[in-house]
N, C-alpha and C positions, 0 to 999 in steps of 0.2 A: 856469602853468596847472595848477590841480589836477583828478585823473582819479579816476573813480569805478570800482571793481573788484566788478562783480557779485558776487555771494555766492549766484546759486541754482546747484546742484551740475548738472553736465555730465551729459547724458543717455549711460544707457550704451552700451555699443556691441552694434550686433546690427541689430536692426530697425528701432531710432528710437523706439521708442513709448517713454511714461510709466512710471515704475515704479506697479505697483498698491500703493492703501494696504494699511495691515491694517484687517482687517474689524473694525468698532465692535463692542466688549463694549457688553452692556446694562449701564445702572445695575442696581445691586445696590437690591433691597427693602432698604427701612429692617427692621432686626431687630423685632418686636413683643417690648412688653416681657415680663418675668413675670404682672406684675399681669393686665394688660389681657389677657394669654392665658387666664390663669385666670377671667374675669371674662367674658370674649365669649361660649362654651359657655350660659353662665347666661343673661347677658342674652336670647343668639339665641331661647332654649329659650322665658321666659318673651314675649319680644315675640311669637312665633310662638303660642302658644297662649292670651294675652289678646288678640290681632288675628282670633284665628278665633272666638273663642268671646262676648268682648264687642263682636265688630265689631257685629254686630243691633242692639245696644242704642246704638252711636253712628249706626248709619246713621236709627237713628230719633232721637233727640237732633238728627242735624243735620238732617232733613229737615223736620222739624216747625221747627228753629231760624230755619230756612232761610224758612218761610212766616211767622215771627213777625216779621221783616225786616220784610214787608209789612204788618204791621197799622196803622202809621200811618197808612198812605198811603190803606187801605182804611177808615180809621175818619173821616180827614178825607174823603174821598167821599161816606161814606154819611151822614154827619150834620153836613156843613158847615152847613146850616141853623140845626142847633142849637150849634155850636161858633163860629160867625164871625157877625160884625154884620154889618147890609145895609148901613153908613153911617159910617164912622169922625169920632166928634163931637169937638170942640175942651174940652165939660167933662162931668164925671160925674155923675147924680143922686145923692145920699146915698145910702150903703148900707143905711140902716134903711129906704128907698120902697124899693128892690129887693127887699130881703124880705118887705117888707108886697104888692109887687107877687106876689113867686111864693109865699105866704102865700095872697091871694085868690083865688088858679087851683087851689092843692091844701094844702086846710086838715089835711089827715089829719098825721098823727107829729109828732115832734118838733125841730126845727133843729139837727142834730149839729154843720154847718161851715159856713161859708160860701167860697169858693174864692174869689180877686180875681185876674182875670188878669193877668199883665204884659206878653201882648201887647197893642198898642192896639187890633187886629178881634178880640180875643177876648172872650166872654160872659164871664158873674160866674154861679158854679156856688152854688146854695142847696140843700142836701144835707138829707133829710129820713130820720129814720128812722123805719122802719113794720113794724109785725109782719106777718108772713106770706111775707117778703120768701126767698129765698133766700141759702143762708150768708155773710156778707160784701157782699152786698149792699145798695144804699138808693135811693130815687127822689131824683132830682138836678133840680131843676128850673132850665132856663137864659135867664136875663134880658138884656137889652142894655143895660150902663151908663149909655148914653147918655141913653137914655130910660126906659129903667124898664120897658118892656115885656117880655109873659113871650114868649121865643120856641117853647118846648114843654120837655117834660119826657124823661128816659129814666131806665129802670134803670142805674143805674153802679158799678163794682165800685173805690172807688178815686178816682184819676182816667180808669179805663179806661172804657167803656160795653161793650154785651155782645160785638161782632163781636173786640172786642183780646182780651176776657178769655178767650175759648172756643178763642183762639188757643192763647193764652198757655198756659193749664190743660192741650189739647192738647199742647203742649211739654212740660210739667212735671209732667202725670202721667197725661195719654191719660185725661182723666175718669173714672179707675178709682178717685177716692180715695184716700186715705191710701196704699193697695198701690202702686198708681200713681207715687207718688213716689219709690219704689223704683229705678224703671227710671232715672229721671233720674240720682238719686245713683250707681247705679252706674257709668252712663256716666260722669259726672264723674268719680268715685275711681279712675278707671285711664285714663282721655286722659292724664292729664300724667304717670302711669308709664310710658305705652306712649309718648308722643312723645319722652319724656327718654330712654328708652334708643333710641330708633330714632337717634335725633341722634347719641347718643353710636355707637353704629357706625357711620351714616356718615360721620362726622367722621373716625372712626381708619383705616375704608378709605383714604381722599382722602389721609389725612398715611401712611398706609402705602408709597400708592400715589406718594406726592408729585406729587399733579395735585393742585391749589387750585380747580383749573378747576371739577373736576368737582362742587365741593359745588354751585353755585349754576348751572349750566352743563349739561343733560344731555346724554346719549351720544347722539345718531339718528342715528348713522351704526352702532351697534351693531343686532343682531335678538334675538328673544326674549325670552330669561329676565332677561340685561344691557341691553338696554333698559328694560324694565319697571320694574328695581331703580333704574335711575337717574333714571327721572320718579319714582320711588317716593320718592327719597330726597332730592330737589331739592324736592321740592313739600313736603315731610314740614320740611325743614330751614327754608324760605318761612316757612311757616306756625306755626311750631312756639310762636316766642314769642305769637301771638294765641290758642292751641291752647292753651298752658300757663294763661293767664291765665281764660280760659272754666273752663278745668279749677277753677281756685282761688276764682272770684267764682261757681260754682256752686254748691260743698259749703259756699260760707259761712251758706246760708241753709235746705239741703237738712234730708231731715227727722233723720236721727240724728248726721252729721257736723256738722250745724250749730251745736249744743248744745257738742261736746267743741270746737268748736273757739272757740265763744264764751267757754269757759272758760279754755281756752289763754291768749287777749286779755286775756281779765281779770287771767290768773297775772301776764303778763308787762308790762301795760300798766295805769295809774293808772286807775281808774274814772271815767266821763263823768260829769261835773257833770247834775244833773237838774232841771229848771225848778219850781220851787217855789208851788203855787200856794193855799196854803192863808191864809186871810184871817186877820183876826185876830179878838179878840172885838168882836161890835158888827156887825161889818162880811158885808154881804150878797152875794155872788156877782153876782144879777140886779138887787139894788136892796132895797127897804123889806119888799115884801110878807116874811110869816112863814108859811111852809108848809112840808109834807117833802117833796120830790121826790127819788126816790133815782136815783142814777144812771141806773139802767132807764129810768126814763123821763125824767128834763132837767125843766127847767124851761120853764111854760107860756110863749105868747106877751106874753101880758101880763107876765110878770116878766123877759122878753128885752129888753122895750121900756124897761123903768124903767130909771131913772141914767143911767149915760153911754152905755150900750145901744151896735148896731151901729158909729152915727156915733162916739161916745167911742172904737172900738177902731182906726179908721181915723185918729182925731187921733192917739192914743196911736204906732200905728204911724208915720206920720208925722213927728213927736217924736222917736223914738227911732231914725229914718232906716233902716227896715226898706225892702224894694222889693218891690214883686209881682213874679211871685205871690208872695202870701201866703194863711194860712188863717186865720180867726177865728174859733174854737171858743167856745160861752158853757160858762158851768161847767155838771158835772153835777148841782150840787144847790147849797144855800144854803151860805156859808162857804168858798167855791171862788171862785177868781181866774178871770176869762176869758184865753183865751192867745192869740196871734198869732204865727203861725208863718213865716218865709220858707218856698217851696216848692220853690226854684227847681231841678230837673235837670239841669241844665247845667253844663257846668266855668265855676268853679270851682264852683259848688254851697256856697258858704259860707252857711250858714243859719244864720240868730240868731233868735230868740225870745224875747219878754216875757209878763209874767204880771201883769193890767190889773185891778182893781180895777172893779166891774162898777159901784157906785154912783158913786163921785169920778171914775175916769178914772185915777186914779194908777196910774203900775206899782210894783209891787210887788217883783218880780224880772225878773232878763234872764239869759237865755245866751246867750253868743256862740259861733258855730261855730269861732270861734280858739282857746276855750278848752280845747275836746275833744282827747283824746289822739291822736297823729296815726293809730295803727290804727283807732280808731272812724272816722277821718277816713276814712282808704282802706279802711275795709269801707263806705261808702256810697257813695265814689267807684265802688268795683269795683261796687256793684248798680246802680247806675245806667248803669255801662258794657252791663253784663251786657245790661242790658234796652234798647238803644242809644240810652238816652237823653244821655249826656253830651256829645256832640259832637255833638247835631243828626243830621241826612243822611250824615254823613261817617261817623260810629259806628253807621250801619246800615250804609251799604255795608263797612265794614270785616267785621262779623258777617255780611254775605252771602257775604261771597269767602272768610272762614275756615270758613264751613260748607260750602261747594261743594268748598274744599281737602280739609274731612275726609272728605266722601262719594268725592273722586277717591282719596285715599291708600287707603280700606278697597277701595275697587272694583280700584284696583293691588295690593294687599296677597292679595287672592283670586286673583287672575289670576296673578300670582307661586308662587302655591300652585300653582294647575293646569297651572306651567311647567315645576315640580320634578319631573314625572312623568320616570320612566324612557325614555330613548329608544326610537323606535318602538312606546311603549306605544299598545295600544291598548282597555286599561283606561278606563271612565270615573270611576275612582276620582281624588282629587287627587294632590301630590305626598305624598312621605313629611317626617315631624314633623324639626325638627335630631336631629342623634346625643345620645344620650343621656349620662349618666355625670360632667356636666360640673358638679357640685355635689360629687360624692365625689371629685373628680378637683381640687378645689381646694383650698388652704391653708385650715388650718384653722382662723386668727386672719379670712381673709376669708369665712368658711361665718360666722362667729359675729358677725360685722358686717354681713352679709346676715341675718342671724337677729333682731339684736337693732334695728335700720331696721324688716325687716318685723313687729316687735310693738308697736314706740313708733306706727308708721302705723296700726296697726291699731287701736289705742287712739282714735287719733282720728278715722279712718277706718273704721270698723267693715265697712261694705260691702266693703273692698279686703281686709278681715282674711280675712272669710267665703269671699269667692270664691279669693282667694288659697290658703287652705287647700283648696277644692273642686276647684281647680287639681292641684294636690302627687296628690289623691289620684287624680283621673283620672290621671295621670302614671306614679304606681308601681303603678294597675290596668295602664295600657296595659304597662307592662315587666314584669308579670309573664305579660299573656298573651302580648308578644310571648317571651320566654324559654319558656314550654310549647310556643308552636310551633317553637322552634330545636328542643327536646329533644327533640319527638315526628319532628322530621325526624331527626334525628343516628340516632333509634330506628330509624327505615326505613329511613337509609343500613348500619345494622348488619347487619339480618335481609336485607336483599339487595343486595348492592353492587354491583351493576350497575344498580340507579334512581339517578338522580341530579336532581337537584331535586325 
């Protein structure tokens, strides 16, 4: 019989009780490196003074962004009438009675487009242009496939009509004009500076801290100033890749960054193939007749109608397995191809294009959206996100809960300031700015990589350049009058050293 001999040690002698453990050491903080020591000072300095100073200009970016969510929802309300059929029919009338249809109801301008829905309850848009209209504007008159009946007309900017557009404009530049667009870009030029380094420290907290928890996890079991920091920085972290991309598919199109950066595209990416639509000799844009119509004004109804006219553009497209939506543009003058465009917003949004021969019918040229380089590709992907058209309902609400994020971060970002105050201050002034120093206070290969970052951004960024520098200089105004006030106290500690403070 084999016996088993405990191994836990005999209690000592005395009273009987347990020996006490020894009391747990804390883990040790992980060391923070060199770099990132040097680098936190700057970042804390620069996030803290583009979060107080451009926060304005994002709380209005998202708030306005915030009500552009809504203009779908609010445009199909207000003019289902004229967007949706009463009757979804089994076949279409010819697209040339459609036009000849909203042709009869409003004879005035010239036929710029024709829109062909590809939902099946949606109208067939006949787009007219007319002088006196407002910029970018045209009267849209809208038909029911089915039957050829006009359903009513509106002003439409686009494919918007006015309640999206006034939204939209609102958004993008608070209908102040050209100035106006200002505001936008610069919120854009500094979101994805301010959310990229907000990440990056609380990422280096959480790994400093070695709680994982805490990135995506906030503290309420904490109060104040560590609460606030950590909804601050959980929601900041949520949101940050929908934050960044906002950021980037807004300068793409903005009014000064839009240009440097379109040129960038072109440095580094093959140029987009371009739809060719110029006839050959002989050959008529609208058909036979011989007249000048120049661009400005299109070609009459009667040379729209001749050759293969509206119907030819719809075999054409057909033919060449295009899907609506699509657009049917006639040329702007004789010797000009007619073009047929997919429209479609939606992922994938792959649009091809031909270029039709307005007397035969023939096309002439095609582009395919496979053939475009793939940045052209993902800068229409990204505007279309942008404006939540790519994903339906799902790509608004996505842009609703990022902009509701960024108005909760700037509204934590404030409240975090007025937490810094001094204990038992009772100041209504906020907290005080980070400590100063932390640019002279760094290696001087990383001031020069910091230096030559913010001048290649600024190149293409112009806005980030401008306030960046507007930044530096409030910075070294505030340190020098905070250093006259050190000196003129040090003054009054001399001549009487019995005051103090």
């Amino acid at each position: 019989m084999t016996t088993t001999t405990s191994t836990t040690p005999a209690a000592p002698p005395g009273d009987g009780t347990a020996p006490t453990p020894p009391p747990s050491t804390p883990r040790p903080r992980r060391p923070r490196s060199a770099i990132w020591a040097a680098l936190r000072p700057i970042l804390v300095r620069l996030h803290f003074y583009a979060g107080i100073l451009v926060g304005p200009f994002l709380v209005v970016a998202a708030t306005t962004g915030l009500l552009y969510t809504l203009a779908p929802a609010i445009e199909q309300v207000q003019h289902r009438d004229l967007l949706v059929v009463d009757e979804v029919g089994t076949t279409t009338v010819p697209l040339s009675e459609q036009v000849a249809s909203a042709r009869s109801t409003d004879p005035d301008g010239t036929v710029s487009t024709v829109q062909v829905s590809g939902d099946p309850d949606g109208t067939t848009r006949v787009v007219l242009a007319q002088e006196g209209l407002p910029e970018g504007a045209a009267t849209t008159v809208f038909v029911d496939p089915y039957t050829g009946e006009v359903l009513g007309e509106s002003l439409t900017y686009g494919l918007w009509l006015p309640e999206r557009e006034w939204i939209e404009t609102l958004h993008s530049s608070l209908h102040l004009g050209t100035v106006g667009l200002y505001y936008s870009e610069l919120a854009a030029s500094w979101l994805g500076i301010v959310v990229l380094g907000g990440v990056a420290m609380w990422i280096a907290k959480a790994v400093r801290a070695r709680k994982a928890r805490r990135l995506i996890v906030p503290e309420t079991s904490k109060k104040g100033l560590r609460r606030t920091l950590s909804w601050h920085g959980v929601v900041g972290l949520v949101a940050a890749a929908g934050l960044i991309v906002l950021s980037i598919t807004g300068l793409t199109w903005s009014e000064s960054s839009g240009a440097q950066i379109g040129d960038l595209r072109a440095a580094v990416s093959p140029v987009a193939p371009e739809l060719d639509t110029t006839l050959g000799e002989g050959s008529a844009g609208g058909g036979e007749h011989d007249h000048d119509a120049g661009p400005a004004t299109g070609l009459t109804d009667a040379d729209l109608a001749h050759g293969a006219s509206w119907d030819g553009m719809t075999a054409a497209a057909t033919a060449e397995g295009l899907d609506a939506p699509y657009k049917v543009s006639p040329p702007p003058a004789d010797g000009q191809a007619w073009t047929v465009a997919e429209a479609s917003t939606r992922w994938p949004a792959a649009n091809d294009s031909i270029a039709v021969d307005g007397h035969s019918g023939a096309v002439v040229d095609r582009v395919d959206f496979s053939e475009k380089p793939f940045l052209t590709k993902l800068t229409g992907w990204g505007v279309h996100f942008h404006l939540g058209n790519l994903f339906g309902v799902a790509n608004l609400v996505f842009l609703a809960l990022t902009a509701t994020a960024l108005l909760s971060l700037i509204v934590l970002g404030y409240v975090m300031w007025w937490q810094r105050r001094p204990r038992r201050s009772t100041s209504a002034r906020p907290g005080p700015a980070p400590s100063r120093g932390g640019l002279r206070a760094a290696p001087l290969w990383i001031t020069g990589l910091l230096f030559a970052g913010a001048v290649v951004s600024a190149w293409y960024v112009p806005l980030f350049g401008i306030t960046l520098a507007a930044f530096l200089v409030i910075d070294v105004l505030l340190g020098l009058l905070e250093r006259r006030r050190h000196r003129a106290a040090d003054r009054a500690r001399a001549e009487d050293p019995e005051t103090v403070g």
